[in-house]
C-alpha positions as CSV (number, residue, x, y, z in Angstrom):
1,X,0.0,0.0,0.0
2,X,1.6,3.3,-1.0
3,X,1.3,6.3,1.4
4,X,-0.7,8.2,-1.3
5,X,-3.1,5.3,-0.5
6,X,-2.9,6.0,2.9
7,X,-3.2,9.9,2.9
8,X,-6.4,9.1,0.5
9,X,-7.7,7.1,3.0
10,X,-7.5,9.6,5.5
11,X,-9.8,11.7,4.0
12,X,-12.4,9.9,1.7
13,X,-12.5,7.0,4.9
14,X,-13.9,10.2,6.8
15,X,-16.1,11.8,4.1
16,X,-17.6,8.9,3.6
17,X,-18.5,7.7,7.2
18,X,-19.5,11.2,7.7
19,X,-21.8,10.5,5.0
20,X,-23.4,7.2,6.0
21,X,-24.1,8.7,9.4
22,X,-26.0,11.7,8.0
23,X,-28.2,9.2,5.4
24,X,-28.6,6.8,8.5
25,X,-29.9,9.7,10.7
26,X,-31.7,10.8,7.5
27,X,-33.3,7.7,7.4
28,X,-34.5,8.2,10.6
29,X,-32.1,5.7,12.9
30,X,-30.9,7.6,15.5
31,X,-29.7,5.4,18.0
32,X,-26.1,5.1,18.4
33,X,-25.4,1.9,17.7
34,X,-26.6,2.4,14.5
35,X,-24.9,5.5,13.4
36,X,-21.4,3.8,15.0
37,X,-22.9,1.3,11.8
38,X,-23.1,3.3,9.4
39,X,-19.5,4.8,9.9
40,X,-17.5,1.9,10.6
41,X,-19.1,0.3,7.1
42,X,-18.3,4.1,5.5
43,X,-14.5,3.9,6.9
44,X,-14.1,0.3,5.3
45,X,-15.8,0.8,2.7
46,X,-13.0,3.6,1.7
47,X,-10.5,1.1,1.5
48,X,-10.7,0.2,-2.1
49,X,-11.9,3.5,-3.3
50,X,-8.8,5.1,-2.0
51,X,-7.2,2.3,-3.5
52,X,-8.6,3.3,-7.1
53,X,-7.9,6.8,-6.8
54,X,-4.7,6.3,-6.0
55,X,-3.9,4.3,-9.3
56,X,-5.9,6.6,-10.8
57,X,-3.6,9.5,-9.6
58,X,-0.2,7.7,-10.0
59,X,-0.6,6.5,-13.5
């Protein structure tokens, strides 16, 4: 894993949790076991998308 990979992951793994939280509170979940959920799938979940951008960005 390069540390471009890393760096990436940094910030999409947060976007995108913050992101699942808002559309589970959205969706009307508010307990916190469910929005703890909804970012833990949103921080895994940027693992391979960091993963593409990074190829994506190195060539």
């Amino acid at each position: 894993m390069s540390p471009l990979t890393l760096i990436l992951h940094i910030f999409l793994g947060s976007t995108l949790a913050g992101s699942a939280v808002i559309a589970v509170l959205v969706m009307g979940y508010v307990s916190w076991m469910a929005m703890l959920i909804a970012a833990v799938v949103g921080f895994v979940a940027a693992f391979p998308v960091s993963v593409l951008v990074a190829r994506k960005l190195e060539g």
